[in-house]
N, CA, C and O atoms as a printed pandas DataFrame, in Angstrom:
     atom_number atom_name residue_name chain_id  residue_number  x_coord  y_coord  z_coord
0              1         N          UNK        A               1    0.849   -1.185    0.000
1              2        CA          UNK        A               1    0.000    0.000    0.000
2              3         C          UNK        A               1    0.889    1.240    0.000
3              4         O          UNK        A               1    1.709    1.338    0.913
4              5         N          UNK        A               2    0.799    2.384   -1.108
5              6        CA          UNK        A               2    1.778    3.617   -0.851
6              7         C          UNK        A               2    1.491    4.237    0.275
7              8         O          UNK        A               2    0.428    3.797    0.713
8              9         N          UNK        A               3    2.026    5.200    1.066
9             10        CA          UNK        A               3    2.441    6.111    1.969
10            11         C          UNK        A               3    1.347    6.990    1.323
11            12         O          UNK        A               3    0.756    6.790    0.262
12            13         N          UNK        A               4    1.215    7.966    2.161
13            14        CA          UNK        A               4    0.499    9.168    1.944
14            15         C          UNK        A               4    1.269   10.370    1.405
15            16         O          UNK        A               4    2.082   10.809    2.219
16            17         N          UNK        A               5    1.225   10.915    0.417
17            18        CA          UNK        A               5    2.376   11.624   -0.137
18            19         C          UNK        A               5    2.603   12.792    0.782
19            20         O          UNK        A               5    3.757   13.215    0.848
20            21         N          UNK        A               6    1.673   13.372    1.497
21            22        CA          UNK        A               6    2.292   14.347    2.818
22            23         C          UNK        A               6    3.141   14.136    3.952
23            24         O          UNK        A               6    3.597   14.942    4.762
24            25         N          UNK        A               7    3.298   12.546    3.821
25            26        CA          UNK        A               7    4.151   12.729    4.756
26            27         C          UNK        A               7    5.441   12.831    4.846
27            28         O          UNK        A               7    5.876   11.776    4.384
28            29         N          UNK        A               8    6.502   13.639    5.246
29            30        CA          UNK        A               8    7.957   13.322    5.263
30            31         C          UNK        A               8    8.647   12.393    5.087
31            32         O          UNK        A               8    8.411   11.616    6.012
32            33         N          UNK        A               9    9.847   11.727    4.032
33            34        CA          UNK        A               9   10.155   10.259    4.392
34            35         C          UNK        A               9   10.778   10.255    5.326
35            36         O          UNK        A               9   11.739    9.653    4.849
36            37         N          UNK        A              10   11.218   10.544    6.922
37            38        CA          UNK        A              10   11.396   10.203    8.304
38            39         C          UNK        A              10   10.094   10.061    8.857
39            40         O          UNK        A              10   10.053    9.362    9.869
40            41         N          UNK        A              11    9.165   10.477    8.512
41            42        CA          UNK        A              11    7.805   10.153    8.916
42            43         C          UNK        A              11    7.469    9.015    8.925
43            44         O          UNK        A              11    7.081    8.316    9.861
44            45         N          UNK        A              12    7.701    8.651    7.194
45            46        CA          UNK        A              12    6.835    7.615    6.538
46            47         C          UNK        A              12    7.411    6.361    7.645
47            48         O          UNK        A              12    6.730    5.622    8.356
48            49         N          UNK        A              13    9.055    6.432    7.484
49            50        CA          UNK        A              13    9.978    5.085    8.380
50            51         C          UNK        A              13    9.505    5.237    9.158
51            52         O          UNK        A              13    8.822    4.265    9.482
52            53         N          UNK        A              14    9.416    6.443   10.095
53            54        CA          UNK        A              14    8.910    6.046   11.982
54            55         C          UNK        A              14    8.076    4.913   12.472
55            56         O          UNK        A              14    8.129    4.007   13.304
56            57         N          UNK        A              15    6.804    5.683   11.020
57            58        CA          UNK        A              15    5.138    5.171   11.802
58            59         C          UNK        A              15    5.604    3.610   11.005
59            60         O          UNK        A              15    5.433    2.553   11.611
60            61         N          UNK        A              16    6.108    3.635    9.815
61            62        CA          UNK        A              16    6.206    2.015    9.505
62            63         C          UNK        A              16    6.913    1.360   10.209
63            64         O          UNK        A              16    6.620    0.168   10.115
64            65         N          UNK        A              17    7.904    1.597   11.041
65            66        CA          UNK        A              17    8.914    1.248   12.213
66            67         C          UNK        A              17    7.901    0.924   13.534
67            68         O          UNK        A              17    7.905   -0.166   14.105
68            69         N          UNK        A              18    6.960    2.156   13.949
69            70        CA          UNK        A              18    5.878    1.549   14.895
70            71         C          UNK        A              18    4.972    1.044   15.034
71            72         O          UNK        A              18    4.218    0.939   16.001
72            73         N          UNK        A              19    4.943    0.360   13.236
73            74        CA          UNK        A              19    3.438   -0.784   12.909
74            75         C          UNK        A              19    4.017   -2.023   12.876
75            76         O          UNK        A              19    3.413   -3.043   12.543
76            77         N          UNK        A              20    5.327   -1.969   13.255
77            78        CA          UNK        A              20    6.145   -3.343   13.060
78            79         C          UNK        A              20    6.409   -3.754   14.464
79            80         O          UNK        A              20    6.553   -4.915   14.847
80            81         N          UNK        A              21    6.447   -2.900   15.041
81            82        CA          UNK        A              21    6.837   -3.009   16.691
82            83         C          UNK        A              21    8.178   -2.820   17.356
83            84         O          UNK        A              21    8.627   -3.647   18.150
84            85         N          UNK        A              22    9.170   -1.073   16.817
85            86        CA          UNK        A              22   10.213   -1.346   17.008
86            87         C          UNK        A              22    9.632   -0.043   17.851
87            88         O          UNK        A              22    8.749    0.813   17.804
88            89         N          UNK        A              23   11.025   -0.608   18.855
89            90        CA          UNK        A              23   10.553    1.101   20.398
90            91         C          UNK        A              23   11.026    1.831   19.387
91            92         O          UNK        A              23   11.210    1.574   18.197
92            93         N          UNK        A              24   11.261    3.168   20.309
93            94        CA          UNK        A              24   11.613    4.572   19.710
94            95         C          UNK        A              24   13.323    4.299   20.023
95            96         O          UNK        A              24   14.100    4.636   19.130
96            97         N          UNK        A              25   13.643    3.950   20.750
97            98        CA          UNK        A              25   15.451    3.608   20.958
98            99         C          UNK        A              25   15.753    2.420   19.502
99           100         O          UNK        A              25   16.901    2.242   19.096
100          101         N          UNK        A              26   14.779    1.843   18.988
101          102        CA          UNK        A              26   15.067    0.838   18.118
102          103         C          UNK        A              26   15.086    1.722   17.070
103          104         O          UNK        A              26   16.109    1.819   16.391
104          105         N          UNK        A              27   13.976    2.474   16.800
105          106        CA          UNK        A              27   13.925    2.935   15.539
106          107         C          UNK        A              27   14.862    4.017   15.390
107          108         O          UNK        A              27   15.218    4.283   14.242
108          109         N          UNK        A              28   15.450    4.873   16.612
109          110        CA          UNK        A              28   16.527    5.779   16.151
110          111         C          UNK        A              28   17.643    4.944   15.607
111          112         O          UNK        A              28   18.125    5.231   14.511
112          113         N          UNK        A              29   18.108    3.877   16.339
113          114        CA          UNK        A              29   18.978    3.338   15.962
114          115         C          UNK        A              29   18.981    3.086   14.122
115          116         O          UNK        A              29   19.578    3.754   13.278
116          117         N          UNK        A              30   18.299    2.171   13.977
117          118        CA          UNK        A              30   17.691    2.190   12.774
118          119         C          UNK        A              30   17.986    3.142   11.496
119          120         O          UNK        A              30   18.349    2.864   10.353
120          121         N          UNK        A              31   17.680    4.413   12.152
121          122        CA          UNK        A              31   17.448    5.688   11.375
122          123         C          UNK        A              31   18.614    6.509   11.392
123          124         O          UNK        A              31   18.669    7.556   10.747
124          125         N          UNK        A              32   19.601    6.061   12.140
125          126        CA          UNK        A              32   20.999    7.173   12.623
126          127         C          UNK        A              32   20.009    8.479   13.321
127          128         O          UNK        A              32   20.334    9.565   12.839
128          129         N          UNK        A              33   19.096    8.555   14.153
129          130        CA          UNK        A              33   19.176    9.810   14.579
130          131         C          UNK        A              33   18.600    9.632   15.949
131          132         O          UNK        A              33   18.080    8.566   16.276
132          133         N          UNK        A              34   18.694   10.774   16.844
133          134        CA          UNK        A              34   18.018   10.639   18.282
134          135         C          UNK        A              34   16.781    9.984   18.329
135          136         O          UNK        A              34   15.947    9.898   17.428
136          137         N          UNK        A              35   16.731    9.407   19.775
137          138        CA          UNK        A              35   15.147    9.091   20.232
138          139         C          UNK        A              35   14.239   10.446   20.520
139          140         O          UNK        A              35   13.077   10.365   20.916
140          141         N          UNK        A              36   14.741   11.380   20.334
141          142        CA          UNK        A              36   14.114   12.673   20.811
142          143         C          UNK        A              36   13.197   13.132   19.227
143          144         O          UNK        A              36   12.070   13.625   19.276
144          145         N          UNK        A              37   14.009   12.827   17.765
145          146        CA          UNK        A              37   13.838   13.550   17.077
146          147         C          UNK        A              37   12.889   12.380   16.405
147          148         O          UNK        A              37   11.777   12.608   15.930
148          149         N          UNK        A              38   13.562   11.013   16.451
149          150        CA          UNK        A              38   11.956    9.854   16.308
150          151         C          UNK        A              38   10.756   10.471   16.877
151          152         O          UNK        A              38    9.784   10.666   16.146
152          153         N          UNK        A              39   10.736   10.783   18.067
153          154        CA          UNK        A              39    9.464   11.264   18.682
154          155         C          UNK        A              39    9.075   12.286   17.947
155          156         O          UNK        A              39    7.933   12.079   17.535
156          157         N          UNK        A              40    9.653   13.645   17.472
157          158        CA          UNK        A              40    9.147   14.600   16.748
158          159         C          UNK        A              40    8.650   14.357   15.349
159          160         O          UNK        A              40    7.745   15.005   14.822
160          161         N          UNK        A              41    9.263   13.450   14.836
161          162        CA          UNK        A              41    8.650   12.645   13.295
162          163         C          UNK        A              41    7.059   11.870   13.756
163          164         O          UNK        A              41    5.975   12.005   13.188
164          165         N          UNK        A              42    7.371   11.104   14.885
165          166        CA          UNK        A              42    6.299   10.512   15.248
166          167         C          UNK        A              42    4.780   11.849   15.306
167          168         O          UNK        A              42    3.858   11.950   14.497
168          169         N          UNK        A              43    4.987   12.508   16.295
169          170        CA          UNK        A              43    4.110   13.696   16.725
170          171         C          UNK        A              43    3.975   13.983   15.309
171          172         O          UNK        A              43    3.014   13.368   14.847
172          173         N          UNK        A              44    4.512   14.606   14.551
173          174        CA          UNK        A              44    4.431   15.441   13.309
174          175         C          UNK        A              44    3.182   14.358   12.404
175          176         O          UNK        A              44    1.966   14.515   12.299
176          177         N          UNK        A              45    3.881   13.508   11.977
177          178        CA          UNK        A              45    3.163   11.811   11.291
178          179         C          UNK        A              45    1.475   11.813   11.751
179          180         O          UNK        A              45    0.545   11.950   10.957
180          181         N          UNK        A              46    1.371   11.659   12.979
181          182        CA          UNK        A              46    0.182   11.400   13.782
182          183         C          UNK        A              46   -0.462   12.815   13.447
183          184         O          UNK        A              46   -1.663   12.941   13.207
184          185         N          UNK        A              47    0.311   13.710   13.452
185          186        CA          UNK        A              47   -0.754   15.339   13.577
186          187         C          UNK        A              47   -1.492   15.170   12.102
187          188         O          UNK        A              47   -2.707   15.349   12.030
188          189         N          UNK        A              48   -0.750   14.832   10.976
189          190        CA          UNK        A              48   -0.892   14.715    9.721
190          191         C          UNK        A              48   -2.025   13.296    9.152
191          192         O          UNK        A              48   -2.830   13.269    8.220
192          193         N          UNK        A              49   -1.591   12.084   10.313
193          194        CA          UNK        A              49   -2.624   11.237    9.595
194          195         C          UNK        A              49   -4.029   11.160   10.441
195          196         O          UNK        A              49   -5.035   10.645    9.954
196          197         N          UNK        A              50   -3.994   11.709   11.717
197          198        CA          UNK        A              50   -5.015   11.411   12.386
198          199         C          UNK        A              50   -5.343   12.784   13.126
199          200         O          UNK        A              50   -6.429   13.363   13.081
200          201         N          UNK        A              51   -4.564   13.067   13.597
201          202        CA          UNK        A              51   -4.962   14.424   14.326
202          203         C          UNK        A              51   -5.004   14.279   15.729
203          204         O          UNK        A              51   -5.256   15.248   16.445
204          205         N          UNK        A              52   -4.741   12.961   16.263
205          206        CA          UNK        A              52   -4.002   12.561   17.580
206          207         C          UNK        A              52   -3.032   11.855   17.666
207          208         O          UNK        A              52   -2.627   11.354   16.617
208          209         N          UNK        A              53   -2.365   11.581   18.838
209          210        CA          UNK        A              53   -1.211   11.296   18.984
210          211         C          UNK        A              53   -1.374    9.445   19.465
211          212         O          UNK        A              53   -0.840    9.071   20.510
212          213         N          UNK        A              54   -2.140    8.455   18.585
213          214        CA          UNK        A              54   -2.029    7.557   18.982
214          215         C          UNK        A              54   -2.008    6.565   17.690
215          216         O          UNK        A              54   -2.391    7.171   16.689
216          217         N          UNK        A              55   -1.814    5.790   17.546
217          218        CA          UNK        A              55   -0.724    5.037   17.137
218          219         C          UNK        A              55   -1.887    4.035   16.224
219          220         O          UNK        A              55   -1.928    3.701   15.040
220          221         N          UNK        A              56   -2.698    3.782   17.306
221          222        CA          UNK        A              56   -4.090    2.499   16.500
222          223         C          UNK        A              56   -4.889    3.118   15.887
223          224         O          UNK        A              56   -5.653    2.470   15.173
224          225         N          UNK        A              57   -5.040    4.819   15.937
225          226        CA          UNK        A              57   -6.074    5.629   14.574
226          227         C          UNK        A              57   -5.002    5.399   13.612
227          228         O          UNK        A              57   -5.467    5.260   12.481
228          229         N          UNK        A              58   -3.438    5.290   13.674
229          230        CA          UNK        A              58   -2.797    5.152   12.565
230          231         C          UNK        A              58   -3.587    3.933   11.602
231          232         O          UNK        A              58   -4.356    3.838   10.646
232          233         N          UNK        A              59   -2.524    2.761   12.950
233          234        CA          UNK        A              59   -3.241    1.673   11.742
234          235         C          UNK        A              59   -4.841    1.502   10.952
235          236         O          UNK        A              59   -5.111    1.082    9.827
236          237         N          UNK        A              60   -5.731    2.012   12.051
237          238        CA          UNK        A              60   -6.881    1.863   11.268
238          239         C          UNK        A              60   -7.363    2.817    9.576
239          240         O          UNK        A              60   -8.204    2.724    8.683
240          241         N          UNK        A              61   -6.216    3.669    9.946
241          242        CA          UNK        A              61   -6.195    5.017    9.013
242          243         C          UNK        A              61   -5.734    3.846    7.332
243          244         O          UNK        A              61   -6.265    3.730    6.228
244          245         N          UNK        A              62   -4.538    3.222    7.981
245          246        CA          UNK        A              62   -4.059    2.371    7.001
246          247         C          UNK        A              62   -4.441    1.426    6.701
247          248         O          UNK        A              62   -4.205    0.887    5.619
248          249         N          UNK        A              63   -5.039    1.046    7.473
249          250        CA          UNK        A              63   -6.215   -0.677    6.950
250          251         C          UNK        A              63   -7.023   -0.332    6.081
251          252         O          UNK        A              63   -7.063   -1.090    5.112
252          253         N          UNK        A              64   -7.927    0.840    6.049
253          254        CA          UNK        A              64   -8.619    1.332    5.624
254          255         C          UNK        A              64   -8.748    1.384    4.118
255          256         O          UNK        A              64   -9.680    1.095    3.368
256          257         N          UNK        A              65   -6.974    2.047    3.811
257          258        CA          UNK        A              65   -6.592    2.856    2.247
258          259         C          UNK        A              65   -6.358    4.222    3.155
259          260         O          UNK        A              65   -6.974    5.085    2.529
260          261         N          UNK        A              66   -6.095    4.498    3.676
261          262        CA          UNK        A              66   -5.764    5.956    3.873
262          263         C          UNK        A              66   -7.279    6.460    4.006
263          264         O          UNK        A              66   -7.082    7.400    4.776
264          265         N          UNK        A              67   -8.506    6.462    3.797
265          266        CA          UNK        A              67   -9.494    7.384    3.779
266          267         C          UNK        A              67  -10.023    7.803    4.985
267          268         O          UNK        A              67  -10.923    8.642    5.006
């Protein structure tokens, strides 16, 4: 299924990093960058696909098709 074209590609990795089940220390690693700035991709991601900060409107956002 494509990504949503608004989102940043550090975005896109995060939230696909937290539908897989990697912490935020996993996914910086992952990504070469802080756990601080994962979290700000995360926040940013969530403001953009759902408009809260939780994680299961993601997936349902994506089960869906994006609609």
């Amino acid at each position: 299924m494509p990504w949503p074209c608004f989102l940043a590609g550090n975005e896109q990795k995060v939230i696909a990093y937290d539908l897989i089940g990697l912490s935020t220390r996993e996914t910086a690693r992952e990504l070469r960058i802080t756990p601080e700035t994962v979290r700000v991709h995360r926040r940013n991601a969530l403001r953009k696909l759902t408009g809260t900060p939780e994680i299961a409107h993601v997936r349902e956002v994506l089960e869906k098709g994006g609609s």
